[in-house]
VOTI-626202 format. One record per residue: residue number from 1; chain; residue in three letters; x negated, y, z negated of N, C-alpha, C, CB in turn. Coordinates in pm, whole numbers, plus 50000, padded with zeros to 5 digits. Atoms other than C-alpha are relative to their C-alpha. Glycine has a CB too. Example, Ala and Ser with C-alpha at 12.3 -4.5 7.8 and 13.67 -1.06 7.14 Angstrom:
! VOTI-626202
+------+-------+------+-------+-------+-------+-------+-------+-------+-------+-------+-------+-------+-------+-------+
: resi : chain : resn :  n.c1 :  n.c2 :  n.c3 : ca.c1 : ca.c2 : ca.c3 :  c.c1 :  c.c2 :  c.c3 : cb.c1 : cb.c2 : cb.c3 :
+------+-------+------+-------+-------+-------+-------+-------+-------+-------+-------+-------+-------+-------+-------+
:    1 :     A :  ALA : 49911 : 49881 : 50000 : 48770 : 49550 : 49220 : 49910 : 50120 : 50000 : 50099 : 50003 : 49875 :
:    2 :     A :  SER : 50082 : 49881 : 50006 : 48633 : 49894 : 49286 : 50077 : 50109 : 49927 : 49959 : 50046 : 50142 :
+------+-------+------+-------+-------+-------+-------+-------+-------+-------+-------+-------+-------+-------+-------+
END
This chain:
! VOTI-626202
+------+-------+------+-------+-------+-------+-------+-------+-------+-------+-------+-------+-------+-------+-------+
: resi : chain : resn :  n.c1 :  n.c2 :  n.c3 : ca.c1 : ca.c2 : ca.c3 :  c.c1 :  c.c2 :  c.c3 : cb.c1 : cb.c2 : cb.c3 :
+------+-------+------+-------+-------+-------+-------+-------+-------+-------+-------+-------+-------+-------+-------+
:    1 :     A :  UNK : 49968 : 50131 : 50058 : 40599 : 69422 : 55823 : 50102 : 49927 : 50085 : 50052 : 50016 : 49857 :
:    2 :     A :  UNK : 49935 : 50064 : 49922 : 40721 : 69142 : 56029 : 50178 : 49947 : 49894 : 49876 : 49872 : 50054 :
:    3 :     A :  UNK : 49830 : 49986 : 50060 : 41127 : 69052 : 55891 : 49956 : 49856 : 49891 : 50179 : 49964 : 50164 :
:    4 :     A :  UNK : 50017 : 50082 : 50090 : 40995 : 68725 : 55775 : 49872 : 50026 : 49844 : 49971 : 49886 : 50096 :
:    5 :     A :  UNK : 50106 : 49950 : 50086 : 40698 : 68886 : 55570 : 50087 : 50080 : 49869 : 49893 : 50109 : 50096 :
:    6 :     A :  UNK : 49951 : 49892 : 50051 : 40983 : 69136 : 55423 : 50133 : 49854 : 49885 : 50071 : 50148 : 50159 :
:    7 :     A :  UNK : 49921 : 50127 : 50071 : 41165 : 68790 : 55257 : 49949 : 49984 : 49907 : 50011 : 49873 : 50055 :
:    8 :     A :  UNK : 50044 : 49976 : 50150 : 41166 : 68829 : 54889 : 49969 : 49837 : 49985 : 50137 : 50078 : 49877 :
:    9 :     A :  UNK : 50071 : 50123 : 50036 : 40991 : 68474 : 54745 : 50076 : 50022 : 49868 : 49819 : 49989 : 50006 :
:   10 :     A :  UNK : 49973 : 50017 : 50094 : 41200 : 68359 : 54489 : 50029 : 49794 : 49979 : 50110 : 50114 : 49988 :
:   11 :     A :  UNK : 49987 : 50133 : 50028 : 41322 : 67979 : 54349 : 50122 : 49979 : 50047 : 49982 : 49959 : 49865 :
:   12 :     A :  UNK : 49875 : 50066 : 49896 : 41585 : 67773 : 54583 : 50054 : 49967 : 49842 : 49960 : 49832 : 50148 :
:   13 :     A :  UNK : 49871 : 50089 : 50132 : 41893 : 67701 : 54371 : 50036 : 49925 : 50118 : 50174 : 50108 : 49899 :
:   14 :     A :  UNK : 49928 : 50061 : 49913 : 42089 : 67407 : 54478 : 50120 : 50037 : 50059 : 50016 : 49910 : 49959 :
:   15 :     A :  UNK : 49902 : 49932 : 49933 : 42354 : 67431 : 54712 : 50135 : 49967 : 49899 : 50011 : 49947 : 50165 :
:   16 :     A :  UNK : 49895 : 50032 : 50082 : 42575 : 67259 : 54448 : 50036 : 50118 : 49905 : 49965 : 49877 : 49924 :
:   17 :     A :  UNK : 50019 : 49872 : 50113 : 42506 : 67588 : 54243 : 50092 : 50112 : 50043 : 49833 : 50067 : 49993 :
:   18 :     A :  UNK : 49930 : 49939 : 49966 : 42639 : 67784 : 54522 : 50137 : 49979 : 50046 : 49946 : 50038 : 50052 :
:   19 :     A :  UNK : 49891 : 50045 : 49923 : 42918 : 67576 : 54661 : 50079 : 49870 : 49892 : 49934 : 49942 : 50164 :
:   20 :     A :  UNK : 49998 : 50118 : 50155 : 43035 : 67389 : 54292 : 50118 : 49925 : 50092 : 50068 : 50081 : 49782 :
:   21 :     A :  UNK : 49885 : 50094 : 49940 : 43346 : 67285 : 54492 : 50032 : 49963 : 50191 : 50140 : 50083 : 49938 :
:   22 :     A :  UNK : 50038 : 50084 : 49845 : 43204 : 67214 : 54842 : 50023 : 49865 : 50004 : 49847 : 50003 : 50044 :
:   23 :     A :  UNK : 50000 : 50186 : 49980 : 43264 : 66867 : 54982 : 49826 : 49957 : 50002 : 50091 : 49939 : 50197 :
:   24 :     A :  UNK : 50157 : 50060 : 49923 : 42923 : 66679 : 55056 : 49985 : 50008 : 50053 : 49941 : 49920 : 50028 :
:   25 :     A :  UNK : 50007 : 49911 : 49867 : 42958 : 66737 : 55420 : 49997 : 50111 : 50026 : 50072 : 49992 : 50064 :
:   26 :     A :  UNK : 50021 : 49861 : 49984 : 42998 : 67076 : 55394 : 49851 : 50028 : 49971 : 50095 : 50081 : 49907 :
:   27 :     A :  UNK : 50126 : 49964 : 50003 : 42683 : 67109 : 55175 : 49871 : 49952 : 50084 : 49982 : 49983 : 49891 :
:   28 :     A :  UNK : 50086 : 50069 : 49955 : 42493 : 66853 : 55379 : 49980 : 50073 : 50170 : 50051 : 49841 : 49978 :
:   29 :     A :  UNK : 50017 : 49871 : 49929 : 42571 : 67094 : 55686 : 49904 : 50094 : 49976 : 50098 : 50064 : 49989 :
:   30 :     A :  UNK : 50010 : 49866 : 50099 : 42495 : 67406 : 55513 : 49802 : 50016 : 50025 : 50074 : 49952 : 49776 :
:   31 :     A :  UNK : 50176 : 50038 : 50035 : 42117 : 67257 : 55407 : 49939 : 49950 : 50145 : 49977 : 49844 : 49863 :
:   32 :     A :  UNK : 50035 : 50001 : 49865 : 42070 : 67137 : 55765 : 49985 : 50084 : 50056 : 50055 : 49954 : 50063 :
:   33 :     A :  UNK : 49990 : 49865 : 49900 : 42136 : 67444 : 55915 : 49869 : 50130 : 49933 : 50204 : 50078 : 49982 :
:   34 :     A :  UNK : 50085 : 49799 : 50056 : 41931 : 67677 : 55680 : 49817 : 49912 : 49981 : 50101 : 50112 : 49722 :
:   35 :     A :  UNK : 50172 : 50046 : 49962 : 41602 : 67425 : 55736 : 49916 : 50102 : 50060 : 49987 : 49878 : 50114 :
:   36 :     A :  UNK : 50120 : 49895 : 49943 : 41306 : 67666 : 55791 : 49921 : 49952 : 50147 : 49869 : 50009 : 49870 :
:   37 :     A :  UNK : 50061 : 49982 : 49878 : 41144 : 67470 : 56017 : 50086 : 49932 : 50073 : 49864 : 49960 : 50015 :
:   38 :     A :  UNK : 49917 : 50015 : 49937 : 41318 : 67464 : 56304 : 50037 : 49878 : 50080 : 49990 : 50082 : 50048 :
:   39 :     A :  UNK : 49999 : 50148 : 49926 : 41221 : 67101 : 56434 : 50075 : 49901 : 49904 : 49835 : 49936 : 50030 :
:   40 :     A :  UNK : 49990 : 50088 : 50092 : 41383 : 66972 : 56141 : 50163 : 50082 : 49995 : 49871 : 49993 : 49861 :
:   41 :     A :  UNK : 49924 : 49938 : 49994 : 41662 : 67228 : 56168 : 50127 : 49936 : 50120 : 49928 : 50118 : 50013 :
:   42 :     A :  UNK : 49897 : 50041 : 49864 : 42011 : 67108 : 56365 : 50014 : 50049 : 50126 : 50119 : 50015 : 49978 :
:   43 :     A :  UNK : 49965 : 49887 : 49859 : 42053 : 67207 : 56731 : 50152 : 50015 : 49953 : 49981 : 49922 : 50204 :
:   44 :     A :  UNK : 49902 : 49923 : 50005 : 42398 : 67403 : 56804 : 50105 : 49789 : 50029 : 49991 : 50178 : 50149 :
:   45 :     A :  UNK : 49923 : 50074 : 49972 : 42546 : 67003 : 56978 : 49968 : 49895 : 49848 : 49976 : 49952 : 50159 :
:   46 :     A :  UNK : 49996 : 50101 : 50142 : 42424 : 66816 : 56644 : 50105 : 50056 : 49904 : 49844 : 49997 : 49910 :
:   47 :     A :  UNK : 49926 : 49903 : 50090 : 42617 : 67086 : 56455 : 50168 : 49938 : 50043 : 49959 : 50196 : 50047 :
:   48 :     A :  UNK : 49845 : 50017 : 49943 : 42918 : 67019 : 56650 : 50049 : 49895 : 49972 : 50022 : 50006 : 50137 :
:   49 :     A :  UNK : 50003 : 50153 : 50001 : 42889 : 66662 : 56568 : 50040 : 49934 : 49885 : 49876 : 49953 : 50025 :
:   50 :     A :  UNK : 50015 : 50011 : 50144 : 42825 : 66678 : 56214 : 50159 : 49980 : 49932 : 49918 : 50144 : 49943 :
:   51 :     A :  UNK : 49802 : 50037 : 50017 : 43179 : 66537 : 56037 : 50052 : 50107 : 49929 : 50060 : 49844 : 49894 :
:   52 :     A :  UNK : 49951 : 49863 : 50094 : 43219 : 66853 : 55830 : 50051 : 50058 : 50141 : 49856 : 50115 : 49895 :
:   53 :     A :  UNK : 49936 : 49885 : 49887 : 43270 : 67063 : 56207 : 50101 : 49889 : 50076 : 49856 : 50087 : 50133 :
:   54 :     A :  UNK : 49872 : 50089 : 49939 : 43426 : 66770 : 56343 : 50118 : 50010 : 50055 : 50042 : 49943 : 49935 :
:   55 :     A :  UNK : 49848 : 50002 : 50032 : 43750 : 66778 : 56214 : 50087 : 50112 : 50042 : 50018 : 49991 : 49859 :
:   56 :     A :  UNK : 49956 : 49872 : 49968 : 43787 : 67135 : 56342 : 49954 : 50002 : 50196 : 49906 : 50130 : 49878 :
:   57 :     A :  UNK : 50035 : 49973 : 49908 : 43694 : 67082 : 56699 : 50062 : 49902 : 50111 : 49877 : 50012 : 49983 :
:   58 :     A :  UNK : 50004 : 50058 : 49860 : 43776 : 66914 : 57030 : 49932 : 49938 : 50085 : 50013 : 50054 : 50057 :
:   59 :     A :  UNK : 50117 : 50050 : 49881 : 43509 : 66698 : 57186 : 49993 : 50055 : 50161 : 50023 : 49837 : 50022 :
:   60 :     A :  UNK : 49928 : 50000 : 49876 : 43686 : 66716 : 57504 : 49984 : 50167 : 50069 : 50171 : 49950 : 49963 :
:   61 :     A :  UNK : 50043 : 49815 : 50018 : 43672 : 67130 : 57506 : 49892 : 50048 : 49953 : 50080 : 50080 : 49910 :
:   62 :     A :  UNK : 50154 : 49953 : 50048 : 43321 : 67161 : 57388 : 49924 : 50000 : 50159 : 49910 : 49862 : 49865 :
:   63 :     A :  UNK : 50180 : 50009 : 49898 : 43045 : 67222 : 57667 : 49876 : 50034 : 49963 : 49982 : 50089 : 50121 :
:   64 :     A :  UNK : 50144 : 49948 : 50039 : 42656 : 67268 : 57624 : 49941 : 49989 : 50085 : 49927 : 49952 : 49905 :
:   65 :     A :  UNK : 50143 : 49940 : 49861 : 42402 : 67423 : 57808 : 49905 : 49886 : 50062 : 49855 : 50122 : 49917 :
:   66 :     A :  UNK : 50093 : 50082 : 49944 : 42180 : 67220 : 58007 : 49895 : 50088 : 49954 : 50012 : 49965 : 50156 :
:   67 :     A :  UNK : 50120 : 49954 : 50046 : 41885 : 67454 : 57920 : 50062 : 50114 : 49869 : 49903 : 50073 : 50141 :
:   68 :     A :  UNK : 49981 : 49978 : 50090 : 41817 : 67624 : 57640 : 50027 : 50155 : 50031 : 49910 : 49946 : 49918 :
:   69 :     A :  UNK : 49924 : 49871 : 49976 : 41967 : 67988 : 57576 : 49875 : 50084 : 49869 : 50221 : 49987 : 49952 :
:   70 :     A :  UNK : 50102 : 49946 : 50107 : 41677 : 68215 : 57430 : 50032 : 50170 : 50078 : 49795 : 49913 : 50009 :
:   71 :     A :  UNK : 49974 : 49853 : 49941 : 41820 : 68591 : 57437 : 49857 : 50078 : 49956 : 50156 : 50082 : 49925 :
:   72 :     A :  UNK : 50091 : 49915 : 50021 : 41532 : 68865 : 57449 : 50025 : 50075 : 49921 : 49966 : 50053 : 50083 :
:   73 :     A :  UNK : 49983 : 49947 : 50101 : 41557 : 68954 : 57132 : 49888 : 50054 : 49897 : 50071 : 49924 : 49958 :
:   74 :     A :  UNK : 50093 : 50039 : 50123 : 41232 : 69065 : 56892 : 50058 : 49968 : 49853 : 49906 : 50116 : 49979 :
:   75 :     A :  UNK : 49909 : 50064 : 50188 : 41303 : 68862 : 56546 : 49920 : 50070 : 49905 : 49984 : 49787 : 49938 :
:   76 :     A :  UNK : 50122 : 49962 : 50096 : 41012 : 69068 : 56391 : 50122 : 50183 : 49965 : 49769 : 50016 : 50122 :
:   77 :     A :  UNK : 49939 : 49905 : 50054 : 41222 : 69375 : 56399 : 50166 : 49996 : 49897 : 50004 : 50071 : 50118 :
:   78 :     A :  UNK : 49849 : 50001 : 50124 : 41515 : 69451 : 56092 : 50080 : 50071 : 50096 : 49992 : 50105 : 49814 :
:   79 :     A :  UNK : 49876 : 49902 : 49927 : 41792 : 69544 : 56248 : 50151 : 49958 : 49875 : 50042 : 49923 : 50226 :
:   80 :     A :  UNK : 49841 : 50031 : 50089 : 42185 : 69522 : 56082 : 50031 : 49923 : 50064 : 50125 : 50099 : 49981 :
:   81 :     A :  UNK : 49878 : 50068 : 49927 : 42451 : 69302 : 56165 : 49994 : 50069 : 50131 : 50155 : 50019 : 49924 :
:   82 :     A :  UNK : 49972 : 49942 : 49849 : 42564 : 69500 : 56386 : 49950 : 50022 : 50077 : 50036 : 50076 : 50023 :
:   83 :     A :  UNK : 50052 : 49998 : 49908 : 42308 : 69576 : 56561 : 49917 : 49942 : 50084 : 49983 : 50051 : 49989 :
:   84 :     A :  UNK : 50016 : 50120 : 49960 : 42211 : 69231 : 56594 : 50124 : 49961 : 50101 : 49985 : 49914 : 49878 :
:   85 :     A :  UNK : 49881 : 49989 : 49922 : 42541 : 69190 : 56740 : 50012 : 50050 : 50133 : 50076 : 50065 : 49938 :
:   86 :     A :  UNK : 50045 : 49927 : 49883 : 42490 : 69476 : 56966 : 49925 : 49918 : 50118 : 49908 : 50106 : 49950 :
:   87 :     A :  UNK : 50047 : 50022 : 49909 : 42244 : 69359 : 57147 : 49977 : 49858 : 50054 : 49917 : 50062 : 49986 :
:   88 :     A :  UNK : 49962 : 50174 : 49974 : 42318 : 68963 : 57153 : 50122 : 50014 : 50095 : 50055 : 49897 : 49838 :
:   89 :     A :  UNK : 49879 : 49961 : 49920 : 42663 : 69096 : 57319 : 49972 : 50098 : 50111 : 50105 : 50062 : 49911 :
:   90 :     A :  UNK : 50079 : 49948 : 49895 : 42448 : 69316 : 57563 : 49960 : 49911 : 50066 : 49901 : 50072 : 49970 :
:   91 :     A :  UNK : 50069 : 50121 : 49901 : 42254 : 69044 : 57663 : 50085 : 49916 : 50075 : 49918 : 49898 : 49922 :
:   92 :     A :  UNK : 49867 : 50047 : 49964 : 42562 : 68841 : 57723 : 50029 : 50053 : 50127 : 50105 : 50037 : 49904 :
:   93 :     A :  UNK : 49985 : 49960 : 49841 : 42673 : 69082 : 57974 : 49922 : 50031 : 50094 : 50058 : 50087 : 50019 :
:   94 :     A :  UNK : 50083 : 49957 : 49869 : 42377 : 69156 : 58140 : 49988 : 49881 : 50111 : 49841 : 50045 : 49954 :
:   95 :     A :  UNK : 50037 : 50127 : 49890 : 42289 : 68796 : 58203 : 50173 : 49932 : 50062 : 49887 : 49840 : 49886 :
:   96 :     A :  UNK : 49899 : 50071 : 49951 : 42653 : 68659 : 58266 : 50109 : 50100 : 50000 : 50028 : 49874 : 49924 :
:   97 :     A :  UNK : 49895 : 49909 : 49984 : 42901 : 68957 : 58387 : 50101 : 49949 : 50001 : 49999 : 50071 : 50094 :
:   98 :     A :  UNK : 49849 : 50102 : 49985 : 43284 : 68857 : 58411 : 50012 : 50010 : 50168 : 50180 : 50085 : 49901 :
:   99 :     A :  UNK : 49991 : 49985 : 49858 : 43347 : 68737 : 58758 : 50152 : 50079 : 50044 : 49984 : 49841 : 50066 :
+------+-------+------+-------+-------+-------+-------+-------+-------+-------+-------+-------+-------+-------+-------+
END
């Protein structure tokens, strides 16, 4: 069973349900980010943009990739945290060692 096949089907609560004392920006984040499909989903520099991350960031100290960053990862396999982690922080050093 692929990871998305293994995703229990139940009924979306609103985010107001989970976040009763979220701002609107926060939730309006939140629901952006967890869009399924991914063309509809924020990139990482829209995110940054968004006035909820805003206020916490640095324009000036931000950089973004000129191409896109797709680690060799299979998404079909369950793995943990951690060992999602693992090997996102593997990849890391393989492709970009410390000079």
């Amino acid at each position: 069973r692929t990871l998305l096949q293994s995703v229990v089907n139940s009924k979306a609560r609103p985010l107001k349900d989970w976040f009763p004392k979220g701002s609107e920006n926060a939730k309006h984040l939140i629901a952006a980010l967890l869009q399924f499909n991914p063309h509809k989903r924020l990139t990482a520099v829209q995110a940054l943009r968004h006035p909820f991350v805003k206020q916490f960031i640095s324009p000036k100290d931000e950089t973004a990739s000129e191409r896109a960053i797709r680690p060799d990862i299979n998404d079909n396999m369950k793995l943990t945290v951690r060992q999602y982690r693992s090997l996102i922080n593997s990849w890391i050093s393989d492709k970009y060692p410390p000079s």
